[in-house]
C-alpha positions as CSV (number, residue, x, y, z in Angstrom):
1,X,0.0,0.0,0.0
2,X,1.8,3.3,-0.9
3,X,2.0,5.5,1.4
4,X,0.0,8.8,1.7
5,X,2.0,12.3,0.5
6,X,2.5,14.1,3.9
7,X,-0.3,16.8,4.6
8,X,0.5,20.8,5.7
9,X,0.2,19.3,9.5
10,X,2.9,16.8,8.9
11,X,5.2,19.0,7.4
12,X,4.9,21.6,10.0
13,X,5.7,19.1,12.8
14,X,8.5,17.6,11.0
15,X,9.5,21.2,10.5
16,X,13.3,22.0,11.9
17,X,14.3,25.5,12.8
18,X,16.9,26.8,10.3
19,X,20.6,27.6,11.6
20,X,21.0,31.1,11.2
21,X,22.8,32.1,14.1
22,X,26.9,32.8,13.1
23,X,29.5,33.1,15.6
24,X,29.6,37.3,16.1
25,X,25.5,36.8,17.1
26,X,26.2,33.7,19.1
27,X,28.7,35.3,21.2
28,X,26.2,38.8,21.3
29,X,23.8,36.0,22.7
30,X,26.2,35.4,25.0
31,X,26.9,38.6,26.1
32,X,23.7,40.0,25.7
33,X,21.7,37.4,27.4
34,X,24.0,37.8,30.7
35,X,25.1,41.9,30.5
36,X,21.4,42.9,31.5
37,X,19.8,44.9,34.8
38,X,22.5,43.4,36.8
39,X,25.3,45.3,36.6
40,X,23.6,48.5,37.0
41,X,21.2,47.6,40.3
42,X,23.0,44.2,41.7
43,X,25.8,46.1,43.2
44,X,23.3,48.1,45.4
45,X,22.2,44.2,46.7
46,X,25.9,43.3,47.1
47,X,27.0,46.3,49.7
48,X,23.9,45.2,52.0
49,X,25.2,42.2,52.4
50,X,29.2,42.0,52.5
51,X,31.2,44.6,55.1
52,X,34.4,45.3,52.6
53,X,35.3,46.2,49.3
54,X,37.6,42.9,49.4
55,X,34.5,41.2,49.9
56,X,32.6,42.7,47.5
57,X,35.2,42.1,45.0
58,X,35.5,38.0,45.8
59,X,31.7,38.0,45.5
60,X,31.9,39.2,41.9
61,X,34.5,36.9,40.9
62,X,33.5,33.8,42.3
63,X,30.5,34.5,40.9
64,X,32.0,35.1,37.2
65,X,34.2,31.9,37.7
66,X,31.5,29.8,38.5
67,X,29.3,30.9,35.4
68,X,32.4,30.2,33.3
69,X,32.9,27.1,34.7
70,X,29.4,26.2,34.3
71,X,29.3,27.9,30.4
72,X,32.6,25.6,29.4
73,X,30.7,22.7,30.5
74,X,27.5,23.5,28.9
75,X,30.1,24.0,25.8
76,X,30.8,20.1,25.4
77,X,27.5,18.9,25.9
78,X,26.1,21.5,23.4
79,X,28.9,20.5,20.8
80,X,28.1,16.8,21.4
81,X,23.9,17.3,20.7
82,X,23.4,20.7,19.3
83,X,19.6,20.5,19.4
84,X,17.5,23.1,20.1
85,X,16.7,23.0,23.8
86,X,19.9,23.1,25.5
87,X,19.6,22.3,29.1
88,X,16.2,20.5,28.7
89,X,18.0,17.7,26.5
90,X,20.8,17.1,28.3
91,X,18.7,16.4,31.1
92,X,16.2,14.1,29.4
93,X,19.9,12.5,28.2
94,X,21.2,11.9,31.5
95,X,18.5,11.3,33.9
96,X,15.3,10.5,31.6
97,X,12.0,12.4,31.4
98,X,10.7,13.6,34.8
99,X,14.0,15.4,35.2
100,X,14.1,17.1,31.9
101,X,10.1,17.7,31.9
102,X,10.8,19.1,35.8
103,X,13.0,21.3,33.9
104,X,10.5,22.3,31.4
105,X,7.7,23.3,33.9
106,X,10.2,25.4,35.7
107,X,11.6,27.3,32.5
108,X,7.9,28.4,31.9
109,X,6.6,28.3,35.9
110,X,9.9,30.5,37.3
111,X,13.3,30.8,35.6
112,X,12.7,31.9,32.2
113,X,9.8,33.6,32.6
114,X,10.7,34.5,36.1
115,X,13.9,36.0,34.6
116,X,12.0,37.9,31.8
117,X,9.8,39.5,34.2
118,X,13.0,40.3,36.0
119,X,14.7,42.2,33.7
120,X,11.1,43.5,32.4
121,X,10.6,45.1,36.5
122,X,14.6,46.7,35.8
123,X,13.7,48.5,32.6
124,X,10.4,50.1,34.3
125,X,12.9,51.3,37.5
126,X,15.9,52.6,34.9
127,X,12.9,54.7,32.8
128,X,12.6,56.4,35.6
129,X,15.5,58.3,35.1
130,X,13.6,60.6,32.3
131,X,10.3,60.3,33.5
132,X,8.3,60.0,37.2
133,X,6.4,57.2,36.7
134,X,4.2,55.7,39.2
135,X,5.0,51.9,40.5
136,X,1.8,51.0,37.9
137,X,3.2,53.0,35.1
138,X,6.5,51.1,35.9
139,X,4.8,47.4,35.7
140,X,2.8,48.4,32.7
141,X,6.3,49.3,30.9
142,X,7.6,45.9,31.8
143,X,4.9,44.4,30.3
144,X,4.8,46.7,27.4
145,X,8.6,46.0,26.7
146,X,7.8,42.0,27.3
147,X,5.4,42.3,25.0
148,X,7.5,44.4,21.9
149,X,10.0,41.8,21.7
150,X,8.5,38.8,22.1
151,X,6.8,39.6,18.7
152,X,10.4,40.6,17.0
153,X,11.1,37.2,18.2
154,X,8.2,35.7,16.6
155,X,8.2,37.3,13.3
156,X,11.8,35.9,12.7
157,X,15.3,34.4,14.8
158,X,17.5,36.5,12.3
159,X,15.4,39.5,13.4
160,X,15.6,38.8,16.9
161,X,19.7,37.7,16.5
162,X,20.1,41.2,14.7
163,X,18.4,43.0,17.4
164,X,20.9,41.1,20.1
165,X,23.8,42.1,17.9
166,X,22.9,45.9,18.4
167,X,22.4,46.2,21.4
168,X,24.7,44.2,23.1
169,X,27.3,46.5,21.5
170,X,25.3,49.6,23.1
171,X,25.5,47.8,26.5
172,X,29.0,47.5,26.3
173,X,29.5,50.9,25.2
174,X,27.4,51.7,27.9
175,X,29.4,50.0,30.1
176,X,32.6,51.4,28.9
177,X,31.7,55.4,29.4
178,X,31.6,54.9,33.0
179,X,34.6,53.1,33.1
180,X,36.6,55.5,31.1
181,X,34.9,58.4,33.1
182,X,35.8,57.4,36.5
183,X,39.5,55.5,36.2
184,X,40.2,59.2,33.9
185,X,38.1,61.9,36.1
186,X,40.5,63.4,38.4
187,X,40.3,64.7,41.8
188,X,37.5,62.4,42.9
189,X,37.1,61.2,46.4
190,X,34.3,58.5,47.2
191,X,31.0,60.3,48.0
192,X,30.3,59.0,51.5
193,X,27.5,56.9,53.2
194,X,24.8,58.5,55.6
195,X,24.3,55.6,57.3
196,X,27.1,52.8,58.3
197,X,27.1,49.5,56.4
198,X,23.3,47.3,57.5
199,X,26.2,44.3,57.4
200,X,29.6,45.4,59.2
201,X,31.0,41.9,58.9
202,X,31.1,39.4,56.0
203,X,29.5,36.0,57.0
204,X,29.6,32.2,55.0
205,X,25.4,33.1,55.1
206,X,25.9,36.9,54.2
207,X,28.2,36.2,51.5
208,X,25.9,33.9,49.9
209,X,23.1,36.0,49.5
210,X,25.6,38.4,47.8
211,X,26.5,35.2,45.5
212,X,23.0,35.2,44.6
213,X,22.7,38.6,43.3
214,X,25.8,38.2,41.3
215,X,24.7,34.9,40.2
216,X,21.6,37.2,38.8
217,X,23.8,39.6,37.1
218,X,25.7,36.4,35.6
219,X,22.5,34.7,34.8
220,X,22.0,33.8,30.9
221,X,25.6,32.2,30.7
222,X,23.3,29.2,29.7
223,X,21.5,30.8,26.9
224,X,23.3,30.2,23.7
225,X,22.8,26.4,24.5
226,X,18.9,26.8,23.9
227,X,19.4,28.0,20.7
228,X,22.2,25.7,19.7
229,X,19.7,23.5,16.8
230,X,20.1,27.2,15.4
231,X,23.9,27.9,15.7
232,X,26.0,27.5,12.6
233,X,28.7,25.0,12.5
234,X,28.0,24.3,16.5
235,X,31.0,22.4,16.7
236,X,33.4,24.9,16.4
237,X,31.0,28.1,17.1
238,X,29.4,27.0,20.5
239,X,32.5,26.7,22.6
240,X,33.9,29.9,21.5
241,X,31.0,32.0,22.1
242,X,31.0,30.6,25.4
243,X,34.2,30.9,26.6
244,X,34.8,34.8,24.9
245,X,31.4,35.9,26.6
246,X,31.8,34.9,29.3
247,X,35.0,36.0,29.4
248,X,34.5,39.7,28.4
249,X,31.2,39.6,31.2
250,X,33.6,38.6,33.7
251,X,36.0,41.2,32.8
252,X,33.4,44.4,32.2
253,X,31.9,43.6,35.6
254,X,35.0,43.6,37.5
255,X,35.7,47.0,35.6
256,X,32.5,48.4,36.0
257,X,32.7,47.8,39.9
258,X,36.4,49.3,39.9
259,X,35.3,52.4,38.2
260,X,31.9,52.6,40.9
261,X,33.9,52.2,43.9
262,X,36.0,55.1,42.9
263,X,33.4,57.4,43.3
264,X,30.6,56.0,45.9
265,X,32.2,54.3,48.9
266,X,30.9,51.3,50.2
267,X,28.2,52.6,52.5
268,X,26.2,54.4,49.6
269,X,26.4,51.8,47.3
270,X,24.7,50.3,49.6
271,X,22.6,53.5,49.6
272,X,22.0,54.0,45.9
273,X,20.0,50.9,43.9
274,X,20.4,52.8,40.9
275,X,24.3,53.3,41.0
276,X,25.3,53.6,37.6
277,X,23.3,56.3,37.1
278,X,24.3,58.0,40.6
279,X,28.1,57.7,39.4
280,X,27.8,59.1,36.1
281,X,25.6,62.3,38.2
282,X,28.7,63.2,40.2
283,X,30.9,62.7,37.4
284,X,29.9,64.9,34.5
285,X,26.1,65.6,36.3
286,X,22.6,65.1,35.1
287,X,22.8,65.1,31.1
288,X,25.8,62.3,31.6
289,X,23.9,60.5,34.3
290,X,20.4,60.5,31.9
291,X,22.7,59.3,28.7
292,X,24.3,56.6,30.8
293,X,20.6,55.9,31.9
294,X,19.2,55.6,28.5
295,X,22.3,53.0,27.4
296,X,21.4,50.9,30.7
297,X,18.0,50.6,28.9
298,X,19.3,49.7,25.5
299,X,21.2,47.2,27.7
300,X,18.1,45.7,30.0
301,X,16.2,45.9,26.4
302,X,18.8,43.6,25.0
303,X,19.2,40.9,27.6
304,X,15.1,40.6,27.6
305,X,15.4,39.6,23.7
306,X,18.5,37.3,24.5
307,X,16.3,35.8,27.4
308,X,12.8,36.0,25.2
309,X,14.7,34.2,22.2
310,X,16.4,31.6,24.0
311,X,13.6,30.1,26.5
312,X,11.2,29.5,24.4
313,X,13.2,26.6,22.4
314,X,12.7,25.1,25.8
315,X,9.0,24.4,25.6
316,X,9.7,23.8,21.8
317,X,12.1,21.1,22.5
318,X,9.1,19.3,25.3
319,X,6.4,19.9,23.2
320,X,8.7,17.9,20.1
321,X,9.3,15.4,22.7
322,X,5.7,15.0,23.2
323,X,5.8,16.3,27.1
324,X,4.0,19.4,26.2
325,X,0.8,20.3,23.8
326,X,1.8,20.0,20.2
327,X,0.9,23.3,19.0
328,X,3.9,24.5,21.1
329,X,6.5,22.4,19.0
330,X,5.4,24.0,15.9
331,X,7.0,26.1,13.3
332,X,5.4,28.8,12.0
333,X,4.6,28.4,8.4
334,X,5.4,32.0,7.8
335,X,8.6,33.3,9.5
336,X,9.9,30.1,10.6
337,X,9.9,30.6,14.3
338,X,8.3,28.5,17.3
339,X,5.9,30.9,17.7
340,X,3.4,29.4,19.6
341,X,6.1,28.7,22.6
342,X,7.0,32.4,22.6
343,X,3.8,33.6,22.8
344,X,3.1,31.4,25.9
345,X,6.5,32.0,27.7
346,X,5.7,35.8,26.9
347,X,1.9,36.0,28.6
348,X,2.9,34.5,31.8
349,X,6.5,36.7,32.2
350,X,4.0,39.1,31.5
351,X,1.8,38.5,34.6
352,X,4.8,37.8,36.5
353,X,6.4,41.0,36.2
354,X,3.0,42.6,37.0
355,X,3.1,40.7,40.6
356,X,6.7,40.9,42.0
357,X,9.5,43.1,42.7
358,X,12.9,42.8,41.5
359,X,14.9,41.1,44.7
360,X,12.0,38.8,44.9
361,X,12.2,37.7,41.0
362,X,15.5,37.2,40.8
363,X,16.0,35.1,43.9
364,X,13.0,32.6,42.6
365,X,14.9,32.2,39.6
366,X,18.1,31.5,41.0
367,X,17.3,29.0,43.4
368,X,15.0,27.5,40.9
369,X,17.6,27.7,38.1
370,X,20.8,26.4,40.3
371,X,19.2,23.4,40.7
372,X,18.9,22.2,37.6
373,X,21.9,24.1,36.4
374,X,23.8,21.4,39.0
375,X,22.0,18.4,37.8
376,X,23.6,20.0,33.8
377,X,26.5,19.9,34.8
378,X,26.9,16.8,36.5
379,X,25.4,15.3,33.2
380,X,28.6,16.2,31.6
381,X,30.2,13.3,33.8
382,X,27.7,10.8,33.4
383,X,27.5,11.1,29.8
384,X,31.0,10.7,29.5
385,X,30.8,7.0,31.3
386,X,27.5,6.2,30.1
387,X,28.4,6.9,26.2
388,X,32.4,6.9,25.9
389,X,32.5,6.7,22.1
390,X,29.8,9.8,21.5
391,X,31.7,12.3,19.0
392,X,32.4,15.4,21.6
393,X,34.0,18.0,19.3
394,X,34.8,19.8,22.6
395,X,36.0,18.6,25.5
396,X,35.5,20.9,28.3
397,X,38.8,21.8,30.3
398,X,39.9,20.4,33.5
399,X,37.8,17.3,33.5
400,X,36.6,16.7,36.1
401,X,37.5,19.0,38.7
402,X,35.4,21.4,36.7
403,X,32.3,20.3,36.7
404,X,32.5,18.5,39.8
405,X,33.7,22.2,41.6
406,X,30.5,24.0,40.5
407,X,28.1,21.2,41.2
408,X,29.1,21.5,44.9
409,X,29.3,24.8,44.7
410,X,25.7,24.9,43.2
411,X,24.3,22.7,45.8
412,X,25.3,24.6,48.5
413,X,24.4,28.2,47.0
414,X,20.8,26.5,46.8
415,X,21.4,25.4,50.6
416,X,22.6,28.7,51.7
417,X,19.3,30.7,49.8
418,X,16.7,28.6,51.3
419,X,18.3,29.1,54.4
420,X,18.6,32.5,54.3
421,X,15.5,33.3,52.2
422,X,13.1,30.9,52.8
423,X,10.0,32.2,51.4
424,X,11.5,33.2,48.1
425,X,12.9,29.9,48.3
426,X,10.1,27.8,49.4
427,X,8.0,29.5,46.6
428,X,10.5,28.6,43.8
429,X,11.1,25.3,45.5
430,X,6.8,24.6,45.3
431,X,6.8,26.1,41.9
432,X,9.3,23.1,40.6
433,X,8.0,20.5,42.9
434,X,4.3,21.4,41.7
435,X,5.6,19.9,38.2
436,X,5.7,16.3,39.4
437,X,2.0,15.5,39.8
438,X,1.7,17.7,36.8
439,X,3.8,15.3,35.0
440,X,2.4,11.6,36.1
441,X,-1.3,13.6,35.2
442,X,-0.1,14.1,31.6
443,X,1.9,11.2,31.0
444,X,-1.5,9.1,32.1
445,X,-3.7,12.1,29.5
446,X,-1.0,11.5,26.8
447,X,-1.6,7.4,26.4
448,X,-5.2,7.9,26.1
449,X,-5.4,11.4,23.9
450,X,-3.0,13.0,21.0
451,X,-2.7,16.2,23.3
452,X,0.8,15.6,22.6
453,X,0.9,15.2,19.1
């Protein structure tokens, strides 16, 4: 009996996403994804909680080491299945379904979306630099901005890559004026503090709530691995991008710290959430402090398309593994994107950022997010035993001291926060753990329905 010619519905679910992403956008991914909000508000977060500049300077590079770490690793297991997905199939690789579908739920319940809404909650506090908007006006900007790029992203990835391309060189630029301004300004002494440091002393617990801020301002290292079904030659592109965007992150955020310590001290840092902004004000005044204010926005802007473009391949790559409704594992016949999946991840970052504030966002992502992030990681290892003669392209450096050293590490950053902020915690912890009856209920809907496709 021949067999029937495939139908418009076949075809679309057959339908691949086309690599279109070279290694200049990959590593703007990169870049873009993680240079964000952070930089600009996260130092605030880190003087409340560490009681020296030494301090404050370990926080930011452990934290840059251990994304770099984790990025490298991510590098070999991206070059060995460069699907579209990233973390979400090295999981289902490693540990089987629940774990990658546990993953899934997350992306869309907290990390992605969570992270989206985050960034979305920093672009309505930076616009207040030009205009006085009222908390509502600032949530309905989040939600406006949300909403703007997460149809660029559907009408087309090369759109969405050009638009990460731009703008991540505007947030270096950015990044660079108030470098140049303050290590080249002279005569400038530390504007002091009105009020003495809320934590005199560095502690293991204190220190670790720093971590996680910095972790924030480092978050998106893991990006570029969604969208590696997309990347160009993967093999040769994906560990590059890593390692060089990482690697300028690391060093821009270290500089960027340098140049605001030499003209807040410590105490109103801890003072000052917006501090860029307060550092270009004493050094050239208002007009310098509003046009670093409107780069920090460029910035934000461009780490919400980097986020909005990446997390969306994760419900593609369920949805195509039949753990999620079909319709989200679709192309779109028209510009070639998984629309559907964008849309979705959009709408609830939407309602997200219209419920939280930005220390609260950011801490249920990264607890949520260092979980699995750990479980990644250590799937670098058991891959290696389970498949020895799988063609890695890349092998990720120090094996395995590496990946070992930031699973720990993970684990107890994830210890320390729900410790130390236990209802941020226990609310990203319930949103994960929520996915497990979720899971057995559609596994049991999927064998007796085609909700999956």
């Amino acid at each position: 009996m021949p067999t029937p010619p495939p139908t418009l519905e076949t075809d679309n679910a057959r339908a691949t996403l086309p690599r279109a992403i070279g290694l200049l956008a990959s590593t703007s991914l990169v870049v873009g994804t993680i240079i964000g909000s952070g930089i600009f508000l996260v130092p605030h977060n880190v003087a409340l909680h560490v009681g020296s500049i030494k301090s404050l300077a370990l926080v930011w590079i452990v934290g840059g080491i251990l994304s770099l770490a984790g990025a490298l690793s991510l590098a070999e297991l991206g070059a060995a299945s460069p699907e579209a997905g990233g973390i979400y199939i090295y999981l289902r690789n490693a540990y089987g379904k629940l774990a990658c579908f546990l993953y899934g739920w997350a992306t869309l319940a907290v990390i992605e979306t969570g992270g989206i809404a985050t960034l979305g909650v920093a672009f309505g506090i930076y616009s207040t630099a030009f205009f006085h908007f009222t908390p509502l006006a600032q949530r309905i900007i989040a939600c406006g901005v949300i909403a703007l790029l997460t149809a660029v992203n559907v009408a087309g990835v090369k759109k969405g890559a050009a638009v990460q391309v731009v703008f991540t060189f505007a947030k270096l630029l950015g990044l660079g004026i108030i470098v140049v301004f303050a290590v080249f300004s002279s005569g400038i002494q530390p504007m002091p503090g009105t009020h003495s440091l809320p934590t005199p002393t560095t502690s293991f617990g204190s220190f670790g709530i720093a971590l996680v801020g910095v972790l924030w301002a480092f978050h998106g290292w893991h990006h570029l691995s969604y969208a590696a079904g997309e990347v160009k030659d993967p093999a040769r592109v994906l560990p590059r991008s890593f390692l060089w965007g990482t690697s300028v992150v690391l060093l821009g955020y270290l500089a960027a710290n340098f140049a605001y310590l030499r003209v807040l001290s410590l105490e109103a840092l801890a003072e000052h959430e917006r501090v860029a902004h307060k550092a270009m004000e004493i050094l050239v005044g208002p007009f310098g402090a509003k046009l670093v204010s409107a780069m920090i926005l460029c910035s934000i802007f461009g780490a919400l398309n980097g986020n909005i473009l990446g997390g969306a391949r994760v419900l593609f790559a369920m949805a195509r593994d039949g753990m999620f409704f079909s319709a989200v594992g679709r192309v779109d016949k028209k510009f070639q994107t998984p629309a559907t999946a964008l849309s979705l991840q959009g709408i609830w970052a939407m309602a997200l950022a219209a419920s939280g504030s930005f220390e609260q966002l950011y801490t249920y992502v990264i607890f949520a997010a260092w979980i699995f992030y750990c479980g990644a990681i250590m799937a670098v290892i058991i891959l290696r035993r389970r498949e020895p003669h799988l063609n890695r392209p890349y092998l990720v450096w120090g094996y395995p001291v590496v990946p070992i050293a930031f699973s720990v590490t993970a684990l107890l950053i994830v210890i320390n926060t729900l410790v130390r902020s236990p209802r941020e915690s226990f609310i990203g912890l319930g949103l994960v753990l929520l996915g497990i009856p979720i899971y057995f209920a559609w596994s049991w809907l999927a064998r007796g329905t085609d909700i999956a496709g």
